[in-house]
Each structure stands twice: as C-alpha cells, then as structure tokens.
N, C-alpha and C positions, 0 to 999 in steps of 0.2 A: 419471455425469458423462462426458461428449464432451468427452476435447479434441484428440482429432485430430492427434495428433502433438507437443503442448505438452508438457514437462515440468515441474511447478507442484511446489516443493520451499519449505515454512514452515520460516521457523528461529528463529522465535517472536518475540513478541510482534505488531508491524505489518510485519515484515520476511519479505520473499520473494522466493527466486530461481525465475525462470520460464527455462524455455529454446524457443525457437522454432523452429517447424517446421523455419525455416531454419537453425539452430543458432546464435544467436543468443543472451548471456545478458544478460539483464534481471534488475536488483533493487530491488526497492521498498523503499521507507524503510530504506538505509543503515546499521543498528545491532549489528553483529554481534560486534566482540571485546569489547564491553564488558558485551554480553543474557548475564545469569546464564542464560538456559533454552535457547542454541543450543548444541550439541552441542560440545564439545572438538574433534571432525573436523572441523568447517564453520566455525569462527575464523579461516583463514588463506580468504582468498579468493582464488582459481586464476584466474580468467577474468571477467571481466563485460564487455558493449560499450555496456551502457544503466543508468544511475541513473533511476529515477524519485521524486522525493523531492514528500512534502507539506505540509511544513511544517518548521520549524526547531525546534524542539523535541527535545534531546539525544536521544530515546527514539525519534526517528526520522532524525537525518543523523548520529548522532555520530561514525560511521566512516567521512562523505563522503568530507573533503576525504583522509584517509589511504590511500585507496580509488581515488581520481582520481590521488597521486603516483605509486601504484605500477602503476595499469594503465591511465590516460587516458580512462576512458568518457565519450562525451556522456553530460550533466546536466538533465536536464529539471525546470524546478520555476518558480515562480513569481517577476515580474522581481527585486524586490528578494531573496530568497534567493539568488536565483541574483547579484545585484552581490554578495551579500557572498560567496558561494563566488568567485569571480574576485578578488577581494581578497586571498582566502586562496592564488591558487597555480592554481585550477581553469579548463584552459585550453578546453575542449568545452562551451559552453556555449549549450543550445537551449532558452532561457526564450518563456513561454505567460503567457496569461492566462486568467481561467474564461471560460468559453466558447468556444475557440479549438479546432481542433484542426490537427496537422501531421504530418509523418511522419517518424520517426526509423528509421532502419535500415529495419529489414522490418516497425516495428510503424507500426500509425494509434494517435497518442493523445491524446484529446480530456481539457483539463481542467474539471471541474465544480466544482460547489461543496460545500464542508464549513461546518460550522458547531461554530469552536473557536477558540480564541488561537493566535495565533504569535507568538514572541520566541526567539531564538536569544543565548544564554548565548555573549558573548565574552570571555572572561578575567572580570574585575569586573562589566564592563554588559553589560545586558539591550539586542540589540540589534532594531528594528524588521524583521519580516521579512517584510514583506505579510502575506496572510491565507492561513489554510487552505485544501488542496482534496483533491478525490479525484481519479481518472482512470477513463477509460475507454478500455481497451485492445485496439484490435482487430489481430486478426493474421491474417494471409496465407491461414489456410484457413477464416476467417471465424468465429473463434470470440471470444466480446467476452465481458471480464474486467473487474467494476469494481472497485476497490481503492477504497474510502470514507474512506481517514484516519481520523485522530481526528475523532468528530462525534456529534453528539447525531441524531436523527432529525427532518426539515424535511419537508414538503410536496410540494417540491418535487423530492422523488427521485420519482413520479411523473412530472416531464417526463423525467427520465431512461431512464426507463423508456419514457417513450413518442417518445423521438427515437433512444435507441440501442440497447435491448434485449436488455441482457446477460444474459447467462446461467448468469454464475458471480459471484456477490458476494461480498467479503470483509467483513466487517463487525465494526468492534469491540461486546463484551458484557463488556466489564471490570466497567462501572459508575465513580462516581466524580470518571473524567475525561473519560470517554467514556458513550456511552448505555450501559444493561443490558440485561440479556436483554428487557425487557421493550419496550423500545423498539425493541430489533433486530427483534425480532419485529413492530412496527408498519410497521419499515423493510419488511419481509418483503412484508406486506401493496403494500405500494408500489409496490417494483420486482417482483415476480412474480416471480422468477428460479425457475431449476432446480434452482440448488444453492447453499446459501448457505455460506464458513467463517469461522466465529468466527476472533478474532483480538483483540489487546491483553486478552487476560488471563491472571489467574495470574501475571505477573511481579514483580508488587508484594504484598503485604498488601490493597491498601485494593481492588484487584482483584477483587474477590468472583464475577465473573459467569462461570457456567459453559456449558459448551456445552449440556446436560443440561436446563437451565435453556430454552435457545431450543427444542431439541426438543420441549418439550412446549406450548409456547408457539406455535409452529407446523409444526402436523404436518403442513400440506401441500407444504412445502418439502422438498429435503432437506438436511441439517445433519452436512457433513462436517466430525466431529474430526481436523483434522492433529495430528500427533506433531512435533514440532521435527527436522528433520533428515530427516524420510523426506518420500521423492521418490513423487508419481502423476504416473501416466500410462498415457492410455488413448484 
C-alpha cells in the first residue's frame, strides 16, 4: 500500500485518524472516548483540523460536538447533520451533499452514497439526520481514500469506481448492521481497489464479521488488518 507520505492510524470500529502530507489531521466518524476498542492512549485527542462525519448515528459522531469545543475543526457531513451540529455549539461548518465535491484544507472530498439509516439520538428523540454517505478523499499527492460508512453493498459503487478510482477502501464486515464479509467482498469486486480495511467490527457481539473471513473471500485484493491505535505509513 502507497501512501506517499499519509499517515492512516484505526482506532476501531469506523473511526480514523489520517494525517496529510501536509500535516494536516483528519478524522473520520468521531467516536473515540466512548469505542471500548481504542487504545487508553488515543482517548484524549491532541490535534485534529478536519471531522469528516457520515451519518448520525452515536457509533460514529458521539465525540463531535466534544471534539469541535475543545479544538474547532471544520465539520464536513451532510446539510441536516451538520444544522443539528450548529445547533449544538459547532461553529466550522462545511456541509455537502452526495454528489458534490469541495475542498477543505489540503484535502478534495467528494460525498457519495451509503445505503443505511440515519437518526441521531438527542437526549429522548430520535432526531432526522439526512441520509447516509461515504467519502472520497483525495489528497495532495494524489493518493484517493474511500471511507464507505455504515452500508450494505449497492451497485453503484461501480460509478465510484469508475469516476474516481480509489485505491484504498475502507469497508465495513461486521454484518448485522452493516454488510459482512460476504458482501464486502462483492464490494471488492466493484471498486477494484488495491487495498481494501475492514472496519465496524468486533466492537459489538452481534459483530460477527471477521477480516479472515474477506481474505478469503477475496484473494485478489489485498485485506489490510489494522490493530486499533497503530499508525501506517509508507
């Protein structure tokens, strides 16, 4: 796996911090003091200049808004998550719709489509939060990252594949709530990528889907297991 000066660090479940060539920190799906499986060292967040969030759902913004008092990042996410983040206090906010794409700091990040529910838990009520999405993240020395969200596998990853041609997929295999292995695997087929990581599982019980499980599923990818908390780069 090429990434040319990116630092790409899991801290489990749909949650990742990326650092960019330009130094730069980005973090996908928000969830980090509450994820039983991030590291005790990786609970206090140090630095971030980018949220990228995909939905409202506790298991991926629960540490937004906590995240945005203490260090300000632009918010990138979809319009309605992103009114109800502003509601909350969240003053950086560079909302998208699928299809769009814009440039935040030093990243290009085009939002696609996920196929899943959104609702964001506010105190008692279940609050509307648009829909699901994924991203596609390209950065400065050309190297294009897609983060899929929670999502079952659609067809249409395909156009994805053939408008922006990433290279590194993250994809959940939980099962459950998310596709399983078996469908990641379908996804595989799809997008072509170089390197695909598991991601949303093992954190629950109902979790079942292992990385082991897509390796074999498809062997002409390759199917990096991150560890929660350890950092690649190369």
């Amino acid at each position: 796996m090429d990434l040319n000066g990116i630092k790409l660090t899991w801290l489990g479940h749909a949650t990742f911090r990326i650092e960019t060539p330009g130094g730069k920190t980005i973090i996908i799906d928000p969830w980090i003091m509450g994820n039983t499986i991030t590291p005790e060292t990786e609970k206090k967040v140090k630095k971030v200049a980018i949220l990228l969030c995909t939905q409202g759902h506790g298991d991926h913004i629960g540490d937004a808004v906590e995240i945005c008092r203490q260090h300000n990042p632009v918010v990138v996410g979809i319009p309605e998550l992103c009114g109800w983040l502003g509601k909350k206090g969240v003053k950086q906010l560079a909302e998208m719709n699928k299809g769009g794409t814009q440039t935040v700091g030093d990243i290009k990040v085009t939002m696609v489509h996920a196929d899943h529910s959104c609702g964001i838990q506010d105190g008692d009520q279940m609050v509307y939060g648009g829909e699901a999405c994924g991203y596609v993240v390209e950065f400065s020395n050309g190297v294009k990252i897609y983060h899929a969200g929670d999502t079952n596998v659609f067809g249409d990853m395909a156009i994805i594949r053939e408008l922006y041609s990433p290279e590194i997929v993250m994809l959940p295999i939980g099962n459950h709530y998310t596709m399983g292995p078996r469908e990641a695997a379908y996804a595989c087929n799809l997008l072509k990528p170089k390197t695909v990581i598991p991601m949303h599982f093992g954190t629950f019980p109902v979790l079942v889907g292992r990385p082991g499980e897509l390796l074999k599923l498809a062997p002409r990818v390759q199917v990096l297991e991150m560890k929660p908390g350890v950092t690649v780069a190369s």
